[in-house]
Structures are given as C-alpha cells and as structure tokens.
MOPAC internal coordinates of N, CA, C and O (Angstrom, degrees):
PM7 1SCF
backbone

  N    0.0000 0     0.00 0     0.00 0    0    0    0
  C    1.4570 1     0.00 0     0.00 0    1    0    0
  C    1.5217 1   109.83 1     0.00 0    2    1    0
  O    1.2310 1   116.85 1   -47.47 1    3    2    1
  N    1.2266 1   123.60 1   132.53 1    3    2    1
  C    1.1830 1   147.38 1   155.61 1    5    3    2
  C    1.6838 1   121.86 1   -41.13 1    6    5    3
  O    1.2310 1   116.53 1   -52.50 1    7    6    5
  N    1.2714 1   124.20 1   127.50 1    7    6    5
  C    1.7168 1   110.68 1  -170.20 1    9    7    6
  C    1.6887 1    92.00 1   -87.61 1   10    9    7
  O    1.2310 1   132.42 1   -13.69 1   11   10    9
  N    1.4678 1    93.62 1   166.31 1   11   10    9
  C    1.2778 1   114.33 1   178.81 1   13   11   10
  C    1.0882 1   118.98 1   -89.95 1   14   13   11
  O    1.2310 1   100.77 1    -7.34 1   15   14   13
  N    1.8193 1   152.54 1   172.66 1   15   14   13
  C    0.8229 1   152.48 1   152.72 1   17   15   14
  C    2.0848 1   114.65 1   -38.85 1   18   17   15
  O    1.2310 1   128.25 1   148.90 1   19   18   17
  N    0.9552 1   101.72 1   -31.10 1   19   18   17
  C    1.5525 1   107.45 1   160.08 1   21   19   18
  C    1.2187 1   125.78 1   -62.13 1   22   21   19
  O    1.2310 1   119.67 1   158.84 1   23   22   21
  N    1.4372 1   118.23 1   -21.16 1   23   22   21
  C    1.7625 1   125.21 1   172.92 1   25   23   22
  C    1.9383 1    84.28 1    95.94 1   26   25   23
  O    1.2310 1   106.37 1   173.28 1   27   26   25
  N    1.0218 1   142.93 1    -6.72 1   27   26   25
  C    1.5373 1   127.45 1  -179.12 1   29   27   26
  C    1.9050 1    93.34 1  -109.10 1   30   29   27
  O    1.2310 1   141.52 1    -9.21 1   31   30   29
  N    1.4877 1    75.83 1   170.79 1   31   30   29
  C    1.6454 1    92.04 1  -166.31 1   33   31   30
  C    1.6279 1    92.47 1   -74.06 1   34   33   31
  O    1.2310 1   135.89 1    -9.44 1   35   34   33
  N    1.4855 1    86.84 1   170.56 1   35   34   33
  C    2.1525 1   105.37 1  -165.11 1   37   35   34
  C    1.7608 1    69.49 1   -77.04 1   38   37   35
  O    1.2310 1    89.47 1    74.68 1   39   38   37
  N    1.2583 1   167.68 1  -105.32 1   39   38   37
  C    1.1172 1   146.49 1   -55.75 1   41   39   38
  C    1.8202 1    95.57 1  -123.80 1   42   41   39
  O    1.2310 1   116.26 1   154.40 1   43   42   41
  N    1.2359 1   124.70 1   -25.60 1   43   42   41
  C    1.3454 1   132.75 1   135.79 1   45   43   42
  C    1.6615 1   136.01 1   -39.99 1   46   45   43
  O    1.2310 1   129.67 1   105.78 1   47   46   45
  N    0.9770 1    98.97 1   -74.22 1   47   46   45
  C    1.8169 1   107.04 1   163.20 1   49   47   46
  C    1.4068 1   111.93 1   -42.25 1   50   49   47
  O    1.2310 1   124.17 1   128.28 1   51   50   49
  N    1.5671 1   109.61 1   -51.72 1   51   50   49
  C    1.3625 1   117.14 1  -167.61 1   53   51   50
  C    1.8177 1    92.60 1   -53.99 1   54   53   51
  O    1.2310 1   130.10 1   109.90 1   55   54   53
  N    1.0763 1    98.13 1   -70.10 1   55   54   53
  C    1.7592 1   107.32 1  -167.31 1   57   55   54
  C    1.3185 1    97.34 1   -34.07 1   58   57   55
  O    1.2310 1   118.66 1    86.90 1   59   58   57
  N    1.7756 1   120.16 1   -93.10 1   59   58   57
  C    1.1319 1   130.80 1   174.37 1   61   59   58
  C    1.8228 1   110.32 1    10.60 1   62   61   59
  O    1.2310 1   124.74 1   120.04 1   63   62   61
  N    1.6641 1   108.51 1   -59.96 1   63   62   61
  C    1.2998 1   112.79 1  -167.07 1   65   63   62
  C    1.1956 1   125.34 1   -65.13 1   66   65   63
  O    1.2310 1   129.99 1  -172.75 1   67   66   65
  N    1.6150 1    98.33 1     7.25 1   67   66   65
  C    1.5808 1   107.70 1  -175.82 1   69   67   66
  C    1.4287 1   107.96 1  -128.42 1   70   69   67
  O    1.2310 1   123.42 1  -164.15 1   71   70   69
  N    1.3473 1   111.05 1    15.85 1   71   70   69
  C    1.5457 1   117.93 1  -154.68 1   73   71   70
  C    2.0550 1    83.83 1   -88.52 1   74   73   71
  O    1.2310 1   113.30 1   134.48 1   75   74   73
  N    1.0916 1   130.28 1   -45.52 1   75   74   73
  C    1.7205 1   120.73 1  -169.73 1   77   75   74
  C    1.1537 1    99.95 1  -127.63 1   78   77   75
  O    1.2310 1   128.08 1  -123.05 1   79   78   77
  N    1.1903 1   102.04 1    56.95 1   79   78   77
  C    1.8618 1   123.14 1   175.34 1   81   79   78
  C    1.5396 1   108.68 1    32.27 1   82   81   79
  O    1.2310 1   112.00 1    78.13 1   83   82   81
  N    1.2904 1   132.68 1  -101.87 1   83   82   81
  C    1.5594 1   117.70 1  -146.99 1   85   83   82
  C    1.3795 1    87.84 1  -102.60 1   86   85   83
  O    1.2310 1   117.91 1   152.66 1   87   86   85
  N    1.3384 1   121.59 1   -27.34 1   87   86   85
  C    1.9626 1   116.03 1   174.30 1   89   87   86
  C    1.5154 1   109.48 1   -50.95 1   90   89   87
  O    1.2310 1   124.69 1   115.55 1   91   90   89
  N    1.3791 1   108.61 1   -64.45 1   91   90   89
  C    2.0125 1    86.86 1  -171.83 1   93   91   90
  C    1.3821 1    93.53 1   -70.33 1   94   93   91
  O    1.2310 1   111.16 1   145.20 1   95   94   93
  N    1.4257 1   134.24 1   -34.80 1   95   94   93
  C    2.0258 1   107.95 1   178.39 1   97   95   94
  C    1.3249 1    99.55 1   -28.93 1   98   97   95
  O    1.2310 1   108.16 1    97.85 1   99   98   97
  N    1.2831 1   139.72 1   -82.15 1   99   98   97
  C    1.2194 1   168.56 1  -146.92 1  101   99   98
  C    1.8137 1   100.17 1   -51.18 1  102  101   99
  O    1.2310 1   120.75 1   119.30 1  103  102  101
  N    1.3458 1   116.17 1   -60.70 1  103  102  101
  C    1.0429 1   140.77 1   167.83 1  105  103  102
  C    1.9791 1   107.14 1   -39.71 1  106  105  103
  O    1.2310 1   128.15 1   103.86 1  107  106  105
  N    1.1481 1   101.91 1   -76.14 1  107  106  105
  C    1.1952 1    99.28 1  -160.94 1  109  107  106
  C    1.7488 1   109.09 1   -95.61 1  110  109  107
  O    1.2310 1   126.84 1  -165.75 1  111  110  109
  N    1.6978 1   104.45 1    14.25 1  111  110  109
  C    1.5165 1   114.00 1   165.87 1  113  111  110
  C    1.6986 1   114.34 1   -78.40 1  114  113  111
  O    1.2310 1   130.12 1   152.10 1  115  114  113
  N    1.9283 1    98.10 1   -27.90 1  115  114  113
  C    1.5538 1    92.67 1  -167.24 1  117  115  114
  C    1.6625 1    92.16 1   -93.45 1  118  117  115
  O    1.2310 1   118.51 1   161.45 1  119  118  117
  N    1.0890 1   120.44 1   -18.55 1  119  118  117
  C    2.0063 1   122.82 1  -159.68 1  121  119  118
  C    1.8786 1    86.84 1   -75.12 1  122  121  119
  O    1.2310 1   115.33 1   124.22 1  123  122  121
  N    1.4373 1   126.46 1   -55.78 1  123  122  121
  C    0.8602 1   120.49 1  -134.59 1  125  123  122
  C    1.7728 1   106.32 1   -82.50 1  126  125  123
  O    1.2310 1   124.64 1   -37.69 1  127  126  125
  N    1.4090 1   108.69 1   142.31 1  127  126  125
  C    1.6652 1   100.21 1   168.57 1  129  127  126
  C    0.9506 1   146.23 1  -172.49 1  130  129  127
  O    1.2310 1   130.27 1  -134.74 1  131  130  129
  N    1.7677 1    97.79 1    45.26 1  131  130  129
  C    1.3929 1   143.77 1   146.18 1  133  131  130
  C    1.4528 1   130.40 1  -100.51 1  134  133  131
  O    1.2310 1   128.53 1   107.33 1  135  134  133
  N    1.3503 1   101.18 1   -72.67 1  135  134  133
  C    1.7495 1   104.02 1   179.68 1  137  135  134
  C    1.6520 1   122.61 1   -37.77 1  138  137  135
  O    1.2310 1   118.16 1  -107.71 1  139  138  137
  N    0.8623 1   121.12 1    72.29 1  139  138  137
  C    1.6075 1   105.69 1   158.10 1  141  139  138
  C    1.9560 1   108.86 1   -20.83 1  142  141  139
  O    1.2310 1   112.11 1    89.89 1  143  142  141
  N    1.1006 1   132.49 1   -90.11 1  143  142  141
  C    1.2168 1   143.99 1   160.07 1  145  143  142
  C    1.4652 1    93.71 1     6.12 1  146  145  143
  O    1.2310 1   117.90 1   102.98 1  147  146  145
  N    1.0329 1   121.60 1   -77.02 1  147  146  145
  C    1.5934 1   120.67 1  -141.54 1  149  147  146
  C    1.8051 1    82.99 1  -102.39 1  150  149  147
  O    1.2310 1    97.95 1  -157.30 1  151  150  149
  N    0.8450 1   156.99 1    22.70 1  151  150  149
  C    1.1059 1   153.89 1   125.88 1  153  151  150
  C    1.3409 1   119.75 1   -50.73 1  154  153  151
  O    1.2310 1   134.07 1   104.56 1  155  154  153
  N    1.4941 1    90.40 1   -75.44 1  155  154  153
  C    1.8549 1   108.95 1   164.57 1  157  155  154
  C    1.9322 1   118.82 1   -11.79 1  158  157  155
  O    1.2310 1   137.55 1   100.39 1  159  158  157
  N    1.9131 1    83.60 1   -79.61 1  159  158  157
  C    1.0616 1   108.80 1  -163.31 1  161  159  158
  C    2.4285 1   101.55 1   -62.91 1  162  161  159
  O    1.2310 1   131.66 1   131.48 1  163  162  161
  N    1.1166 1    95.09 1   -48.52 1  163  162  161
  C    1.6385 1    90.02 1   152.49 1  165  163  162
  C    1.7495 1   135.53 1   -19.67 1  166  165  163
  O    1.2310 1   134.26 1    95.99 1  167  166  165
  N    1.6233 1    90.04 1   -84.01 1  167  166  165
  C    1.4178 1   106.84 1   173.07 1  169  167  166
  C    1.8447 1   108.57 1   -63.25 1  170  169  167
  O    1.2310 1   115.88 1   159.50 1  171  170  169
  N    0.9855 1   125.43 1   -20.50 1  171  170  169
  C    1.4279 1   110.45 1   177.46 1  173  171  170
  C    1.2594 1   104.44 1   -96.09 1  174  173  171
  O    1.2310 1   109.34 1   175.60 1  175  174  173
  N    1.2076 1   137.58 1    -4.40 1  175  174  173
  C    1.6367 1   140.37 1   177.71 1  177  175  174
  C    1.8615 1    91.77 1   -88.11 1  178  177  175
  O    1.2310 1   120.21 1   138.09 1  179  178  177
  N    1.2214 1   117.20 1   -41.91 1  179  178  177
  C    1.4809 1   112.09 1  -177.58 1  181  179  178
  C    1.6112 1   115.04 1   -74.62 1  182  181  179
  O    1.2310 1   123.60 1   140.40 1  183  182  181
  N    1.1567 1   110.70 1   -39.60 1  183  182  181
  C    1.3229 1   115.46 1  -176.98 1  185  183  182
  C    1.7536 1   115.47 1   -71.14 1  186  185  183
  O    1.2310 1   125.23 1   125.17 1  187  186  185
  N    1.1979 1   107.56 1   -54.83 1  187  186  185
  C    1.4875 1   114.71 1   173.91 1  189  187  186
  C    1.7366 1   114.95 1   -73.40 1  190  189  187
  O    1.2310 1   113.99 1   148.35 1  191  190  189
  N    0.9439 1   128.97 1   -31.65 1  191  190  189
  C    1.7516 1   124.87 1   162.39 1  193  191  190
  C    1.5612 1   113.99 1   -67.34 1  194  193  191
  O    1.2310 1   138.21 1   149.88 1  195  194  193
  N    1.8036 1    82.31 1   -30.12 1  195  194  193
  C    2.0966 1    62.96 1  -169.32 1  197  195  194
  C    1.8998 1    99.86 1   -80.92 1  198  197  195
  O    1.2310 1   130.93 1   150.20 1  199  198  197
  N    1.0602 1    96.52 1   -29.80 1  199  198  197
  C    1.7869 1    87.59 1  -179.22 1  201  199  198
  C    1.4622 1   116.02 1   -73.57 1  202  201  199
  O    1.2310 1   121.18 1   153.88 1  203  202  201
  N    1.2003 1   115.35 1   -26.12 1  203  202  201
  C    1.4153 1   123.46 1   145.72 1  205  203  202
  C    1.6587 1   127.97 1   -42.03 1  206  205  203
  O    1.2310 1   116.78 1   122.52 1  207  206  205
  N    1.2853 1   123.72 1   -57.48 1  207  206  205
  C    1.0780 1   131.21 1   167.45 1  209  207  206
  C    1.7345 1   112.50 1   -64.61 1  210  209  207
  O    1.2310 1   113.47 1   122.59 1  211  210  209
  N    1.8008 1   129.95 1   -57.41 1  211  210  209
  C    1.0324 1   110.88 1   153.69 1  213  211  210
  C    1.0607 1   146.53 1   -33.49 1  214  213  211
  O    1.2310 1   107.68 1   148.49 1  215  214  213
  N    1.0218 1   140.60 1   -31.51 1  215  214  213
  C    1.5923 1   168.98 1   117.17 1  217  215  214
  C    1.3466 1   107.00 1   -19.87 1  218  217  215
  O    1.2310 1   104.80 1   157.75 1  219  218  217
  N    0.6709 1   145.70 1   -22.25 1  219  218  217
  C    1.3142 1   136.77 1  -170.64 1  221  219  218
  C    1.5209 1   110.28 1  -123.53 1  222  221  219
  O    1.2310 1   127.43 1   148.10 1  223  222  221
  N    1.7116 1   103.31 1   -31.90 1  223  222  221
  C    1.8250 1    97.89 1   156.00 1  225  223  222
  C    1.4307 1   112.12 1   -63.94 1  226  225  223
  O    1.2310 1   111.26 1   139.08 1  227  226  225
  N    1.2015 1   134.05 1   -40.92 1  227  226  225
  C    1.6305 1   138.90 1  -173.48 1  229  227  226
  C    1.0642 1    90.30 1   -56.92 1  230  229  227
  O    1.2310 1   109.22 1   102.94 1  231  230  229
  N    1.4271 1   137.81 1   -77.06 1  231  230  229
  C    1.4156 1   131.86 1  -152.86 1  233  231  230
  C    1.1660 1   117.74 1   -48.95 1  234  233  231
  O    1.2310 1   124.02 1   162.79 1  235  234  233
  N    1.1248 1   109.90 1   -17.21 1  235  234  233
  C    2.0429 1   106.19 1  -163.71 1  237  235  234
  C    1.5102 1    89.09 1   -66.65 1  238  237  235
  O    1.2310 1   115.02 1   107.59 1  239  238  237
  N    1.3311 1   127.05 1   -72.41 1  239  238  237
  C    1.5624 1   167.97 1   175.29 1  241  239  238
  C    1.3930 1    80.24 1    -7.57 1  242  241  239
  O    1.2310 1   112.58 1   137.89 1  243  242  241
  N    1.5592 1   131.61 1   -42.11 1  243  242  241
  C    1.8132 1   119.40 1  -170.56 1  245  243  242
  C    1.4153 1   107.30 1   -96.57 1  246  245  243
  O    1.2310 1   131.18 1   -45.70 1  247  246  245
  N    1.4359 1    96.03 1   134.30 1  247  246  245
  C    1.7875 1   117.76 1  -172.03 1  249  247  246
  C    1.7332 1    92.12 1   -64.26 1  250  249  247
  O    1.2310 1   140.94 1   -21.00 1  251  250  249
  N    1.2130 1    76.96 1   159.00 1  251  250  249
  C    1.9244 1    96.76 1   174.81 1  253  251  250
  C    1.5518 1   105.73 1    51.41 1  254  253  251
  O    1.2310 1   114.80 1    88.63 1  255  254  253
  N    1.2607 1   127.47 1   -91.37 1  255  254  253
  C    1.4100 1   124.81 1  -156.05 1  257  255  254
  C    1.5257 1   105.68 1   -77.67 1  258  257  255
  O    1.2310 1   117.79 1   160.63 1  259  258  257
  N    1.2922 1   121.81 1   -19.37 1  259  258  257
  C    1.6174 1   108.00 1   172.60 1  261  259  258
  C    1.4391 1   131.61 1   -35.89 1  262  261  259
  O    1.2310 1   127.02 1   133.93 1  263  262  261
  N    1.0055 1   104.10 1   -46.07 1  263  262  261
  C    1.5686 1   107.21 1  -165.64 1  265  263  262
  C    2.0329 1    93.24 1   -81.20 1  266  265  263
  O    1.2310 1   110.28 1   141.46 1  267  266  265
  N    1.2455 1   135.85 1   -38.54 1  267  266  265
  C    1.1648 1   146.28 1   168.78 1  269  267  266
  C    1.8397 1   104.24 1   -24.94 1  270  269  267
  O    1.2310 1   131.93 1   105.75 1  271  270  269
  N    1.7200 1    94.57 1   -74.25 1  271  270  269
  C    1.5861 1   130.07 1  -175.74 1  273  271  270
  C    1.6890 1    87.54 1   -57.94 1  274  273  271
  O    1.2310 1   105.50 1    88.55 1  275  274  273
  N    1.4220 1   144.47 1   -91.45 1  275  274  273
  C    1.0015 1   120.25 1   150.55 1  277  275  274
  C    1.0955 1   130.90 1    38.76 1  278  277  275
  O    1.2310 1   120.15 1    99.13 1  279  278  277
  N    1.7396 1   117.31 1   -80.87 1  279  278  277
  C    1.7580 1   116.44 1  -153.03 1  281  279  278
  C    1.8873 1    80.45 1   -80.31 1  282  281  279
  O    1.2310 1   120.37 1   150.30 1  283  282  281
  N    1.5512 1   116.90 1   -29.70 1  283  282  281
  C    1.2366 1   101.84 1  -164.13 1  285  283  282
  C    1.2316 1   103.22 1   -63.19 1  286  285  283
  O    1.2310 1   114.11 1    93.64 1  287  286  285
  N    0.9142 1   128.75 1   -86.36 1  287  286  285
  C    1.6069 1   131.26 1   175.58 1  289  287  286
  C    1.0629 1   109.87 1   -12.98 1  290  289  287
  O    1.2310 1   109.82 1   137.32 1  291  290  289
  N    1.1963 1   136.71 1   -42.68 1  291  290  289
  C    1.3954 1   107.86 1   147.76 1  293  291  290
  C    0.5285 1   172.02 1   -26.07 1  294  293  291
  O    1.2310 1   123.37 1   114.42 1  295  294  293
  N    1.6402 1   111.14 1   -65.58 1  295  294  293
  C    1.5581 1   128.65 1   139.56 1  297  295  294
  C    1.0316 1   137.69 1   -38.88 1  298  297  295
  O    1.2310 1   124.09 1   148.90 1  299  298  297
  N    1.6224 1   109.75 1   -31.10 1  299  298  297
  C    1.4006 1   120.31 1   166.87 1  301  299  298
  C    1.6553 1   118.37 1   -73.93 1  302  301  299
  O    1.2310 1   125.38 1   137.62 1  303  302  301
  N    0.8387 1   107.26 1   -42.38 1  303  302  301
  C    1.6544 1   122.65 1   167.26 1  305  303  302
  C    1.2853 1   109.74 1   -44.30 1  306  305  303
  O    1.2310 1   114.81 1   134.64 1  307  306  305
  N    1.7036 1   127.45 1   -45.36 1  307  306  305
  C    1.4234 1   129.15 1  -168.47 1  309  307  306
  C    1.6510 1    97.69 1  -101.88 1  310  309  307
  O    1.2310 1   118.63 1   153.00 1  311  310  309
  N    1.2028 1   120.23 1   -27.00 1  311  310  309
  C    2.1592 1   103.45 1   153.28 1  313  311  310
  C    0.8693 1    90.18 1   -67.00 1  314  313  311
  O    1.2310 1    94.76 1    38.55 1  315  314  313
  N    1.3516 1   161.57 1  -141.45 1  315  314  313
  C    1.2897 1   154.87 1   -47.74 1  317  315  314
  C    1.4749 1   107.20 1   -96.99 1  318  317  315
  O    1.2310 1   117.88 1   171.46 1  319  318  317
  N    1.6220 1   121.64 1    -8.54 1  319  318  317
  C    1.4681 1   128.44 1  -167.73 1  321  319  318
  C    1.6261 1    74.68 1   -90.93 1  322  321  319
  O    1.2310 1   120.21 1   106.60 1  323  322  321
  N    1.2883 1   117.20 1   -73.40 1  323  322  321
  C    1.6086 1   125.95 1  -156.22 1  325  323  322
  C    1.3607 1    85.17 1   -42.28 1  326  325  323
  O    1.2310 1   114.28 1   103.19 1  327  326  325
  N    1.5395 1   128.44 1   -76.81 1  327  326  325
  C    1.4639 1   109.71 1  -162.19 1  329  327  326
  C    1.0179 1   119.92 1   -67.72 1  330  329  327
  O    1.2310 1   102.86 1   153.86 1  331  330  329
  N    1.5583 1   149.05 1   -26.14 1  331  330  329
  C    1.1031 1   131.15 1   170.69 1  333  331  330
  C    1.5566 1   110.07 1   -51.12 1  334  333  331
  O    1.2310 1   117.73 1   115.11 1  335  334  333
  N    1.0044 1   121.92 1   -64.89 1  335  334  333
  C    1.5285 1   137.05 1   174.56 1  337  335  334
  C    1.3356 1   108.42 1   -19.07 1  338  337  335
  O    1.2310 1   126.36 1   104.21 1  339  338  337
  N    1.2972 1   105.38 1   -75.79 1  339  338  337
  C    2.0419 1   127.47 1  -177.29 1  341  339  338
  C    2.2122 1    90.01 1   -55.65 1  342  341  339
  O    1.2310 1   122.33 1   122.73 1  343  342  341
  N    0.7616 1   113.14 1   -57.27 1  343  342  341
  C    1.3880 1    99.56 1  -174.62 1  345  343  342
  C    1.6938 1   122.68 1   -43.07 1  346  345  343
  O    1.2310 1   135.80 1   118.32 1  347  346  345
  N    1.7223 1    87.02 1   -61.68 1  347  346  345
  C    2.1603 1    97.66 1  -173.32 1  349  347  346
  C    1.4766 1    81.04 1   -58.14 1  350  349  347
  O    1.2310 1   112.61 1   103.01 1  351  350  349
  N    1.3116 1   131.55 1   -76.99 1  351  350  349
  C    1.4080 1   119.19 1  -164.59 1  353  351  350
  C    1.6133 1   134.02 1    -4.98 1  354  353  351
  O    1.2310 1   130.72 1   129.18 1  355  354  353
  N    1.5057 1    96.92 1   -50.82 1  355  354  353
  C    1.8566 1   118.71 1   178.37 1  357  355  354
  C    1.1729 1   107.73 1   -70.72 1  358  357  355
  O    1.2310 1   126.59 1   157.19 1  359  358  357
  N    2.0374 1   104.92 1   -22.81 1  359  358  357
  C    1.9563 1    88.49 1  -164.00 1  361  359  358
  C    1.5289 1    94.82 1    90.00 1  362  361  359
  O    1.2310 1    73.81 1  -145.98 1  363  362  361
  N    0.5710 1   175.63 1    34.02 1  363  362  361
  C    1.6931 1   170.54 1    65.29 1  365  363  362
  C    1.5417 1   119.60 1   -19.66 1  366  365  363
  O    1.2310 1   123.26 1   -56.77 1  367  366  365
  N    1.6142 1   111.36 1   123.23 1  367  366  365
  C    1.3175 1   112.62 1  -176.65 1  369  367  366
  C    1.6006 1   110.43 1  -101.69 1  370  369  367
  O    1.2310 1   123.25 1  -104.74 1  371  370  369
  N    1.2254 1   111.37 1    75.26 1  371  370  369
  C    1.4412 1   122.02 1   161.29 1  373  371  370
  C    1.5029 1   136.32 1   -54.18 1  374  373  371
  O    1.2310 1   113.62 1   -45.43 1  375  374  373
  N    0.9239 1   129.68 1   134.57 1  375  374  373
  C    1.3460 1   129.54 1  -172.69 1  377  375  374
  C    1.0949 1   120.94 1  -119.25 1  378  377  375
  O    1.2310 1   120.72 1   -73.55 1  379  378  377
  N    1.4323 1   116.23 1   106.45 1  379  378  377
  C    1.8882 1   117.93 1  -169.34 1  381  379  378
  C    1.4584 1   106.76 1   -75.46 1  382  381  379
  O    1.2310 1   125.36 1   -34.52 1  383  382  381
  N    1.5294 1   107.30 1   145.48 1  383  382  381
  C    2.0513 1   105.45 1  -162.98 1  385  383  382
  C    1.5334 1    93.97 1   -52.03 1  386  385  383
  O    1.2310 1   134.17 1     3.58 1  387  386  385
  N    1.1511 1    90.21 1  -176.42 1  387  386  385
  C    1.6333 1   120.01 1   173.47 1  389  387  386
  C    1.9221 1   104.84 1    72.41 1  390  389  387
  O    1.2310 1   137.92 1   105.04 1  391  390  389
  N    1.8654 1    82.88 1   -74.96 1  391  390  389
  C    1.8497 1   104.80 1  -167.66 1  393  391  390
  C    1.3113 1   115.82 1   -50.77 1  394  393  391
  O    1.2310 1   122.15 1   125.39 1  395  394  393
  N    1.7210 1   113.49 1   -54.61 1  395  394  393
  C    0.9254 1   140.51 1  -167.13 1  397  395  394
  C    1.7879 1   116.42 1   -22.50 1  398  397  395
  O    1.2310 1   118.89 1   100.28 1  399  398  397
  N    0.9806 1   119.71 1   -79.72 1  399  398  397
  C    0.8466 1   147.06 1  -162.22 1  401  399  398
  C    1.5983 1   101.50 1   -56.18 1  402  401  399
  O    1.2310 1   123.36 1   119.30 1  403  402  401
  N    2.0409 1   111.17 1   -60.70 1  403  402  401
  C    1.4989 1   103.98 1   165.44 1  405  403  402
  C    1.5000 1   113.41 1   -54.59 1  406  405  403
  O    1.2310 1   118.16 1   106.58 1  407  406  405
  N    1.0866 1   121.11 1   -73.42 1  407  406  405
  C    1.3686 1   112.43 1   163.44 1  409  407  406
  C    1.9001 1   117.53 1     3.45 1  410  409  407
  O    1.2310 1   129.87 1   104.31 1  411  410  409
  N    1.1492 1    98.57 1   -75.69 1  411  410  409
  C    1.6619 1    88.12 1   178.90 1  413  411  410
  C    1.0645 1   125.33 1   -68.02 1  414  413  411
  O    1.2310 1   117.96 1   152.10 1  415  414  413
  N    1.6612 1   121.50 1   -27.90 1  415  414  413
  C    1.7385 1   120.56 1   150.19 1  417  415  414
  C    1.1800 1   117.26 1   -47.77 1  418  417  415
  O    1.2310 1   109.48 1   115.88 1  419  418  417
  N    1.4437 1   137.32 1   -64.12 1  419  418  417
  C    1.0284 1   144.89 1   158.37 1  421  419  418
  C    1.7251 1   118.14 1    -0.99 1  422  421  419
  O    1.2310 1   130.04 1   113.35 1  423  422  421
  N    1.6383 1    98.24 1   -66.65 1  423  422  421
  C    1.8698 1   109.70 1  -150.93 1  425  423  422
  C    1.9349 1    77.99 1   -81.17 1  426  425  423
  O    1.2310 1   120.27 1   140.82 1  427  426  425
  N    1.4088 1   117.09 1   -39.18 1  427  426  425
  C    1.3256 1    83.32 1  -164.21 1  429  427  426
  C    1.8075 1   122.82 1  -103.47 1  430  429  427
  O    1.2310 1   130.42 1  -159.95 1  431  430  429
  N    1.5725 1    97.50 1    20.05 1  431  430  429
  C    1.4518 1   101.15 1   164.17 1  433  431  430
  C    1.9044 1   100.85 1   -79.64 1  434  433  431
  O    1.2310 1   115.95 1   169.29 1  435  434  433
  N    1.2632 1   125.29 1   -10.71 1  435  434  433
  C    1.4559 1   115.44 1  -161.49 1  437  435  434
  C    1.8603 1    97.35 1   -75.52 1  438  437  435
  O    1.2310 1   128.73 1    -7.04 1  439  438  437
  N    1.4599 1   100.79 1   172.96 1  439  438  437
  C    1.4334 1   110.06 1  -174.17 1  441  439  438
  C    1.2444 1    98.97 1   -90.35 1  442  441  439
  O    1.2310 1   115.89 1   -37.45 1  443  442  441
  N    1.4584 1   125.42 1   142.55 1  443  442  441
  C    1.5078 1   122.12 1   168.73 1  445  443  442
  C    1.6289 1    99.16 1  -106.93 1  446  445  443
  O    1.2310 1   120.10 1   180.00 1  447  446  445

C-alpha cells in the first residue's frame, strides 16, 4: 500500500477514519489530498455515522418502541464500525448498502 497524504499507509488512515465514527471521517476527509482510498473510506465513515447517529437522536423522541429501534441502531452502528474498520484494514474498497455508492460520488467530486 501506498502512504497517504498523512505520511501513514492508505490502509491505516483508511481504518483510523473509522476509528470515532463520523469525527475522524471528518478528520481525515479535510487532512487528506491524495488517496482516493482513504477519501472514500472517510466520506463513508461521515455519511453513514452521522445518519446513524441522527437516527438514533429521532428515535428516542418515539413513545414505546423508541428506545427498542434505538438498541437497534445500535447494533447496527457497531457492525458497520467493525466492518468498515476490518475492510480499509485489508486495503479493500467496500461499499456499505445504501451510502456506499454516494459515498464514492461524494470523495471523488471533492477537490484534491
């Protein structure tokens, strides 16, 4: 693997960007400005945590099943860290459903 504009390898950064969910996205979306890769993996750590985290403020707000919907989002929140994570790790540009895909529109409409 190739290092990133950070001086660490693309498969490091990548991880990292998922290490405090949408904060290092955020983090290593504005630092970075070379890697495609770790761009990617950036913008899909920002996009999917933060709607994750929105989501999960809304839910409280609903009587009875909120807190239920809640634990899910949770759970879903803590797969998608593990796999995002386990993925950049390998060097593999994975794409979690839904985001994925904007996500890679996203990283590569940005200016390098």
């Amino acid at each position: 693997m190739n290092n990133s504009s950070t001086g660490l390898p693309e498969n490091v950064a990548a991880t990292l960007s998922y290490a405090v969910f949408w904060i290092s996205g955020l983090v290593f979306l504005l630092v970075e400005k070379r890697s495609r890769f770790v761009r990617f993996h950036a913008m899909q750590s920002v996009m999917v945590f933060g709607i994750l985290a929105l989501a999960n403020i809304v839910v409280q707000f609903v009587p009875f099943v909120g807190q239920a919907v809640g634990v899910l989002v949770g759970l879903v929140t803590v797969a998608a860290w593990i796999a995002g994570m386990v993925q950049a790790w390998q060097g593999r540009l994975w794409k979690m459903p839904i985001i994925g895909d904007e996500a890679e529109r996203q990283a590569d409409r940005m200016v390098v």
